[in-house]
N, C-alpha and C positions, 0 to 999 in steps of 0.2 A: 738895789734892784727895783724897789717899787714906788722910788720917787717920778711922779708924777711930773711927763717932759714939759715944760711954759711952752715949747714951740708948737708940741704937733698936740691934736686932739682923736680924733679921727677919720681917715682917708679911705678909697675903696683901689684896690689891685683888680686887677683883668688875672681872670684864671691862667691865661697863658704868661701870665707873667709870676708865679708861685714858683715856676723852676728859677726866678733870678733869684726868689727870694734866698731860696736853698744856697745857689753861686756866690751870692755876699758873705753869708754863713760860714759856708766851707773855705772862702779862699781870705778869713779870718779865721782861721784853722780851726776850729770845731768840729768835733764828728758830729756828724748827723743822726739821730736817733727818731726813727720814726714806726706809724703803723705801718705793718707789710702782713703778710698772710703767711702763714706755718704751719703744716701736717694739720689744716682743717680748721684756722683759730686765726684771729687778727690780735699780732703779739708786736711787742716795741725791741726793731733791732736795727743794726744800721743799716741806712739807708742812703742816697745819692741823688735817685731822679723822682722827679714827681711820678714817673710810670712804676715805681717801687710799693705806693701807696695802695692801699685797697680798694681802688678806682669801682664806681658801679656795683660794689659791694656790701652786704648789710648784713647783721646779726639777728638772728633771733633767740630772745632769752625768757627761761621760768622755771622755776624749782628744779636744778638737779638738768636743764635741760639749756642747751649751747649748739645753734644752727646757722651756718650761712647760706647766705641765699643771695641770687644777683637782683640790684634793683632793675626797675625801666629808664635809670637815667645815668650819667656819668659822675655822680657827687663823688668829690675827692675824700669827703670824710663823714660819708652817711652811714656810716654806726655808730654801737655805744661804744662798750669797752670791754675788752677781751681778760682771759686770767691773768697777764703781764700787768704789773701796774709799776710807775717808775722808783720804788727801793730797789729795785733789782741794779740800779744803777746808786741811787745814794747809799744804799745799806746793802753793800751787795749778800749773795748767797754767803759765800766762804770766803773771806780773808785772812793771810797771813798777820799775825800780831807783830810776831819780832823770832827771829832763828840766831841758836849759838854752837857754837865750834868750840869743841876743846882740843887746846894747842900747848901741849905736855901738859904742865901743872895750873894753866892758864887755862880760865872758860870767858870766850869773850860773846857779847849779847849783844846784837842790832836789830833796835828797833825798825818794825818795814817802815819805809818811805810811803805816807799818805799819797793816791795816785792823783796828782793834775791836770788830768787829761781834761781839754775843755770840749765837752755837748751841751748839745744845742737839741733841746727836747722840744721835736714836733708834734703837735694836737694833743696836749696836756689839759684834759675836760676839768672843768670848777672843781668837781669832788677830788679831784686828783691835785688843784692846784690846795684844797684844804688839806688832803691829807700829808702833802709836802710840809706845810705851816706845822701842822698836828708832831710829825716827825722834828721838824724844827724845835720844837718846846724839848720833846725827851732828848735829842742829844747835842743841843746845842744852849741850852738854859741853865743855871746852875753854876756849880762850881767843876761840876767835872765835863767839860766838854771834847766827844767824839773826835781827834783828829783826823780820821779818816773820812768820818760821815763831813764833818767842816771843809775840807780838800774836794769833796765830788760837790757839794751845796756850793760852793764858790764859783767854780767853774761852769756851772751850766747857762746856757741862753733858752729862756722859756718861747715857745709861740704856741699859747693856749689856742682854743678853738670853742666856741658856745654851740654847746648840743642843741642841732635843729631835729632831733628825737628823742624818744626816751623811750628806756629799753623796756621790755614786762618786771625786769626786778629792780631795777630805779626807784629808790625814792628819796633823790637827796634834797627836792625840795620840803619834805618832813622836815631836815637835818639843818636847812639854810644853808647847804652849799653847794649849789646850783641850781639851775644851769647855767645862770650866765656865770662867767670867770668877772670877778668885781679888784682883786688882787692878786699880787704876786706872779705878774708875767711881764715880759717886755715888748709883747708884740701880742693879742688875742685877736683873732680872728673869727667871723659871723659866713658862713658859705651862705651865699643866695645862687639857686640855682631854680631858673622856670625855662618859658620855653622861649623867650625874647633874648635872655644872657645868662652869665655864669662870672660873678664876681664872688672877692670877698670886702666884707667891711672892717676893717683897721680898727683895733683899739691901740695905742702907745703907752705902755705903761712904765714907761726908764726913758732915764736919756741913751740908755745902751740901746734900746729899741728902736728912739729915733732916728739916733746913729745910722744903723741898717736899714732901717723904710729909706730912709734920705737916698738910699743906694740903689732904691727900687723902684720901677717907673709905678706915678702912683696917680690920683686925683684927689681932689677934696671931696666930700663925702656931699651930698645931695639932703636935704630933708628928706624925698622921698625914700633916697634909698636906706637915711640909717630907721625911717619907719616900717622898712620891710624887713630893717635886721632886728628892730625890736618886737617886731610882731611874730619874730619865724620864735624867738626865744619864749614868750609869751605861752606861745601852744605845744612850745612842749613840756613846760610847766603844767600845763593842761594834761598830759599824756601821760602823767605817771604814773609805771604799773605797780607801784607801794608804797603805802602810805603808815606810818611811825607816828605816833602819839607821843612826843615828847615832854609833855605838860608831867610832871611830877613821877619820871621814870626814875629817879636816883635813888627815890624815897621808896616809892614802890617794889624794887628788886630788893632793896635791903630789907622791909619789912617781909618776904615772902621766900627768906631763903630755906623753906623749911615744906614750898609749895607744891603741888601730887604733881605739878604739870612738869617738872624736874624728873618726875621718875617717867611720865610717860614720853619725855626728848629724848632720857637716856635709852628706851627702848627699841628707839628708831636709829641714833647717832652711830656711825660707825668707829667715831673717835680716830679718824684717819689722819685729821689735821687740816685737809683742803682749805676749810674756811680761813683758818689762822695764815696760810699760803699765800693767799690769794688777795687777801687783806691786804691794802695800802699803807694801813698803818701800826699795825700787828709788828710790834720790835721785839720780839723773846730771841734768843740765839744762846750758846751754848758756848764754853771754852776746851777744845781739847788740845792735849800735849802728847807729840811725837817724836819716836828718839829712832836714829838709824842700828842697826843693827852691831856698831860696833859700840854705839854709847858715847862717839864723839862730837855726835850735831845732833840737835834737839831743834823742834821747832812749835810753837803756837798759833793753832788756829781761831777761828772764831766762825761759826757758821748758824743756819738760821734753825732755831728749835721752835716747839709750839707746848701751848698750856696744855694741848689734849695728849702728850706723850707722859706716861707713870715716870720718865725719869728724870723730867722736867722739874716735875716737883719733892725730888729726893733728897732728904736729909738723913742726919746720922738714923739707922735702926729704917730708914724705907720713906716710899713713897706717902705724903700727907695728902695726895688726893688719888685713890685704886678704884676708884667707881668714875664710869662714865659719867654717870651726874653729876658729882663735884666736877668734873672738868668742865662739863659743857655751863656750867654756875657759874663756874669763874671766869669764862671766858666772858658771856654776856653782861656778867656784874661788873667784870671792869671794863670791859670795852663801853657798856651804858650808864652806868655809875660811878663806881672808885676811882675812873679814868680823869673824873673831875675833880673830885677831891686833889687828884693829881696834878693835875695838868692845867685845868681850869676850863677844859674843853671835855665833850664827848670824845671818845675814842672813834666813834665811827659816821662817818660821810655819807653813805648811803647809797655808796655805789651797786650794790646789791650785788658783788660778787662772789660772796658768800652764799648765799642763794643758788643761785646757777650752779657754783662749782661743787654745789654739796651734793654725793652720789644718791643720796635720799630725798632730795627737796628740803629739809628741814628748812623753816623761811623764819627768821629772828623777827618780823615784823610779826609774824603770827602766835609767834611764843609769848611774845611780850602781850600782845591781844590777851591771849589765854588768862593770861596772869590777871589782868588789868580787870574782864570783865567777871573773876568767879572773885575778887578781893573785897 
């Protein structure tokens, strides 16, 4: 998916030509997956027309707080990023494991069939296209690889999008990943919109991508114009509303798990779980077994849990972490720390929606602050 096409580099599209882009997509049968607006929120579902998108619409984010607001202008994709982030499609909520039947003295067991459905995910921002990578490592690396999360990662068609804003709890250029989308898409897109025109700028990053541009009326890209798509990226690099000291954080939460500013998070945290929710690359989930009431079909689910629930972390004789603070510990030690020893990566991108979606503000950039400057 992210070989690099010899033919195309980058091209600009005419905004009124974004609905072919969709048409090539779909009648290469893809469902479409995109931003639209839901009960007050710009969430990712399907979608069809460009008029589906959150046209003239913008977010405002910061601790604990999620507003829309119409802009003064028509941009297809002038926000950041809502609580939907795309696991909801690779790692869904709830899935079926495998359901069995007993058939007289006979119990037979079928595994579910991984779903194939091919999407095609529109306006996948940088942090979004890292935390897809980040998810990649946990269930696709190794000796035991996710067949299901593998079934929905194969099928998808990416068309990233480079954030010409940044939201008040952004800060993934701390994290180095974003704003611009640098891999893993087949098609990134740069929106320039002023008061002369309304294009996008092409980036190709597959030959599946060229594939589909080729299908699109398109042009070659301008010096001027990809310097106005590196400049709109530029400033909003400039705009970030948080900023993450990443310089020897692995070291630092290890050394200080025993530190007062743990008791004074857990005084605030309502341990609800939102953050771990809302989180892009937050994998905990949960196994349960289901039997019908005569005892002849049994079935397994798998659905999505979090480190801040007591049963999450339940072994023989009870839960090993009953205090808010162990939880809210463990969460940002691995998500900022042990996630590396893991993975080889930070757990977290810096979308800041943990932030926003947390009913108290608690802001992780500022706990780690805390830490960093009484150490």
């Amino acid at each position: 998916m992210n070989n690099k096409s010899p033919t195309y580099d980058r091209v600009v599209i005419a905004r009124q030509d974004l609905q072919q882009l969709l048409n090539v997509l779909a009648q290469q049968e893809y469902q479409l997956i995109g931003p639209t607006i839901r009960e007050g929120a710009i969430v990712y579902d399907r979608v069809s027309r460009v008029e589906d998108f959150p046209i003239g619409w913008t977010d405002e984010q910061d601790g604990g707080t999620y507003r829309l607001r119409t802009r003064n202008d028509k941009a297809v994709f002038g926000y950041v990023v809502g609580p939907h982030s795309w696991k909801k499609y690779l790692f869904p909520p709830k899935v079926r494991l495998w359901k069995a039947q007993r058939q007289g003295q006979n119990i037979q067991v079928n595994p579910e069939i991984p779903d194939s459905t091919k999407r095609a995910f529109i306006g996948v921002r940088s942090c979004e296209l890292n935390a897809i990578a980040i998810q990649d490592k946990v269930f696709l690396s190794g000796e035991s690889v996710d067949p299901h999360y593998q079934a929905n990662r194969d099928n998808i068609f990416i068309v990233a999008v480079n954030c010409a804003q940044a939201g008040g709890t952004c800060f993934c250029a701390s994290m180095q990943t974003g704003p611009k989308a640098i891999k893993g898409f087949d098609l990134a897109l740069t929106e320039v919109l002023n008061s002369e025109s309304h294009y996008f700028v092409v980036e190709v990053g597959s030959e599946l991508g060229a594939q589909v541009i080729d299908r699109v009326v398109h042009k070659p890209v301008s010096t001027a114009e990809q310097a106005i798509a590196d400049e709109i990226v530029t400033q909003t690099t400039q705009q970030m509303g948080r900023k993450l000291d990443t310089e020897g954080i692995k070291e630092l939460l290890y050394e200080n798990l025993e530190h007062p500013r743990w008791d004074d998070v857990a005084s605030r945290c309502l341990a609800c779980g939102n953050c771990t929710l809302v989180c892009p690359t937050c994998f905990c989930s949960t196994v349960e077994d289901v039997t019908d009431l005569t005892g002849d079909h049994a079935e397994r689910w798998r659905q999505w849990d979090s480190c801040f629930t007591t049963d999450f972390s339940y072994l023989h004789g009870g839960s090993v972490r009953t205090s808010i603070k162990s939880r809210y510990r463990q969460w940002i030690t691995h998500k900022l720390a042990s996630w590396i020893d893991q993975f080889g990566t930070s757990g977290c991108v810096g979308c800041g929606r943990c932030i926003t979606w947390c009913p108290v503000g608690i802001d992780i950039t500022k706990e780690v602050k805390a830490i960093k400057d009484s150490s």
